[in-house]
Structures are given as structure tokens and as C-alpha cells.
Kinemage of the C-alpha trace (Angstrom):
@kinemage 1
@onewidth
@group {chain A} dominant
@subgroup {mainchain}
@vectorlist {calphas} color= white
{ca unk a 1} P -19.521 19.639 25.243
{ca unk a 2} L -22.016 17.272 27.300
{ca unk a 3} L -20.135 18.159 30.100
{ca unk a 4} L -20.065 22.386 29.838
{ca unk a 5} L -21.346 23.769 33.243
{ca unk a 6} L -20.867 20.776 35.363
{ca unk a 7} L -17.161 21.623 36.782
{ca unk a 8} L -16.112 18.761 35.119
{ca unk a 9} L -12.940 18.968 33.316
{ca unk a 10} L -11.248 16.671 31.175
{ca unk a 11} L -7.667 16.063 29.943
{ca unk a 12} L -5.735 14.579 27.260
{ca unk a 13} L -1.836 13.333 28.899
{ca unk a 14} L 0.021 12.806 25.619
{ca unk a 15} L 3.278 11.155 27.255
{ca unk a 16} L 5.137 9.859 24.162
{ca unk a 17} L 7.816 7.647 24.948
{ca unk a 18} L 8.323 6.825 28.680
{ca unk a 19} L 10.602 4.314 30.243
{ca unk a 20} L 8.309 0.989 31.637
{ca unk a 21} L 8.780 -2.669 31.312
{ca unk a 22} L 6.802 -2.738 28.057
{ca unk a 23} L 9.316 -4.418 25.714
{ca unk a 24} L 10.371 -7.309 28.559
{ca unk a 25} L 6.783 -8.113 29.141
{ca unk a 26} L 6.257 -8.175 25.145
{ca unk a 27} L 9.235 -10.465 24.442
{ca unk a 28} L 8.032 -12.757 27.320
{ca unk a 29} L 5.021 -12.752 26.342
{ca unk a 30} L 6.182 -13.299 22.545
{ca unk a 31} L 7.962 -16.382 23.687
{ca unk a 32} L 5.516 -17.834 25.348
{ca unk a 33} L 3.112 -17.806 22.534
{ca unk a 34} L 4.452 -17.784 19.344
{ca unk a 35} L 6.506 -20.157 17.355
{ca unk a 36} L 8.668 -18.150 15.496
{ca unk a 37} L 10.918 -20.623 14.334
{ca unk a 38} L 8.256 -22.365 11.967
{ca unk a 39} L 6.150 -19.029 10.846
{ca unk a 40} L 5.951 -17.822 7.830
{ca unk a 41} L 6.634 -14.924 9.270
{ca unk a 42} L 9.725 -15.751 10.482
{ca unk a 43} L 12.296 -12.412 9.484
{ca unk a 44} L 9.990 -10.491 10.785
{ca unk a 45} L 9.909 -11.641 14.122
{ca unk a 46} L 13.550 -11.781 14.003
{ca unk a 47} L 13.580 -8.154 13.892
{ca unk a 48} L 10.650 -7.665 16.284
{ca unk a 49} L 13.067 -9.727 19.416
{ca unk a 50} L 16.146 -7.112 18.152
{ca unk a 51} L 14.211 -4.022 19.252
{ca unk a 52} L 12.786 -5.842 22.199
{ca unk a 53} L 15.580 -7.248 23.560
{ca unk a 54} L 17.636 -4.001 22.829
{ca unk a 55} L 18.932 -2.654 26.044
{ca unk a 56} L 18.384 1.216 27.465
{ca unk a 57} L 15.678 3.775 26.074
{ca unk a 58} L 13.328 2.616 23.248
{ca unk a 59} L 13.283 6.287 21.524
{ca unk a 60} L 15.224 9.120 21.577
{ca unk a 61} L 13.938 12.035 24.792
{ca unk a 62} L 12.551 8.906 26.626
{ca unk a 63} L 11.625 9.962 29.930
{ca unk a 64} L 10.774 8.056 33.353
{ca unk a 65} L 7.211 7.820 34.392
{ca unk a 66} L 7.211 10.554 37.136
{ca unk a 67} L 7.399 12.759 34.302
{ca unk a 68} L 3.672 11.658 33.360
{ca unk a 69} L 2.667 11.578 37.242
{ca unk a 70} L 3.820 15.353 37.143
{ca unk a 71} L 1.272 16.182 34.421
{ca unk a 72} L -1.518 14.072 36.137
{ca unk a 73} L -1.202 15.913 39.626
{ca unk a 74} L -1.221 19.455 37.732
{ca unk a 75} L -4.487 18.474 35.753
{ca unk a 76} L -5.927 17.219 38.725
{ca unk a 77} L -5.117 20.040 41.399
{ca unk a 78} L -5.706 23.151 38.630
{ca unk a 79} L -9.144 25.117 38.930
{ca unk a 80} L -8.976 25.211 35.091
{ca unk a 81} L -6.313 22.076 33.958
{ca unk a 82} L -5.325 22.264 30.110
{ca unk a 83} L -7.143 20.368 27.657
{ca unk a 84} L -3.873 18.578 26.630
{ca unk a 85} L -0.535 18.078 28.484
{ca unk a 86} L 2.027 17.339 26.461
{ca unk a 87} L 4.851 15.386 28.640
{ca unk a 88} L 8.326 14.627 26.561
{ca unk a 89} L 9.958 16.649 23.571
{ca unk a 90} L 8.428 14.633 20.705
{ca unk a 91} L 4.834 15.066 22.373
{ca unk a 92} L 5.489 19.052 22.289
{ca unk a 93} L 6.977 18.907 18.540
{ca unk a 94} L 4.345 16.910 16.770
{ca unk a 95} L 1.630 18.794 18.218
{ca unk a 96} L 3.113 22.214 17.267
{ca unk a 97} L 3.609 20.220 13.326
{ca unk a 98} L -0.005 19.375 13.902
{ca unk a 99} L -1.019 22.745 14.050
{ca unk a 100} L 0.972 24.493 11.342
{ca unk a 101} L 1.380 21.671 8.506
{ca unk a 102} L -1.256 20.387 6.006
{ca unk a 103} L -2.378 16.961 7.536
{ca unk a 104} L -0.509 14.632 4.242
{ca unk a 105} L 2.538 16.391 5.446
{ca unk a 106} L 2.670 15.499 8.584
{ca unk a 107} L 0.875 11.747 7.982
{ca unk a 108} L 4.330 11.679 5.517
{ca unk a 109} L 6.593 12.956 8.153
{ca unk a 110} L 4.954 10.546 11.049
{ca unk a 111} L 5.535 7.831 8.581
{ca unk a 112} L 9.017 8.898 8.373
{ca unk a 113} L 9.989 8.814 11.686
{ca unk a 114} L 8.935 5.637 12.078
């Protein structure tokens, strides 16, 4: 709203999961600062180095970043560029749920999925 009339435009890129060095920088990062072996919290980290040493994409329709870069460009070289831009298939599904289900459905159905 503060910015109606000024030919400013903004936009929302809502990538979901895209394929990056995240989870090898985590786990490096996770062994260089915690001591898992004597923390209490010991099973859970167990699990945490599974799913980020586990090899290929993190999620299911996991695309590569160009797909992102692909949105950007189109926001940035439209006269009029969407206020959001959804980029893979669970980005595109969740905001469609978003619109048609009651919001403690689909805060039940996020929590499912995850």
C-alpha cells in the first residue's frame, strides 16, 4: 500500500524445495559445533545426520535453482510482475489449499506432510 503510485512493484518468489548445498553445509556445520555424542539430545541428532547425510533430492518435485532465477527475471522484466510466483509443484498446490480450505485444515494437513 505505501508504495501505490510509485511504479514500484513487489514480489513474493515462493520456491519450495530447490536443490543447493544446504544439508552439506548444515552437517558440517553440525559437526563442527555440537557434541552429539554426550547430549541429552542425543537420538535426535542421530536422526537429524540421516536426513542430512541422505544422498539426492531432499523432497519430492525438487527442482534446480534456475528454476527460481526463471521466476526472478520474469518479475523483474514484466511492466506489471505477479504479486506471487509460485516456482515447484508443492509451491502451486499449497497455495491453491490455501485458498479453498478452512485455515485448521490446512495447518493439519501442513503438519501432516511433514
Amino acid at each position: 500500500m505505501e508504495l501505490k503510485g510509485s511504479n514500484i512493484h513487489l514480489s513474493l518468489i515462493e520456491p519450495g524445495p530447490i536443490s543447493s548445498d544446504f544439508r552439506k553445509n548444515a552437517f558440517a556445520a553440525y559437526q563442527k559445533n555440537i557434541d552429539s555424542a554426550n547430549s541429552v539430545h542425543k537420538n535426535t541428532y542421530l536422526a537429524m545426520e540421516a536426513r542430512l547425510q541422505k544422498k539426492g533430492p531432499a523432497a519430492p518435485f525438487t527442482l534446480p535453482a534456475d528454476a527460481v532465477v526463471e521466476k526472478v527475471i520474469h518479475a523483474m522484466q514484466s511492466k506489471r510482475p505477479k504479486i506471487r510466483y509460485y516456482v515447484t509443484f508443492p509451491t502451486y498446490l499449497f497455495g491453491f489449499l490455501k485458498r479453498i480450505l478452512p485455515a485448521s485444515w490446512l495447518d493439519y494437513l501442513l503438519g501432516q506432510v511433514q
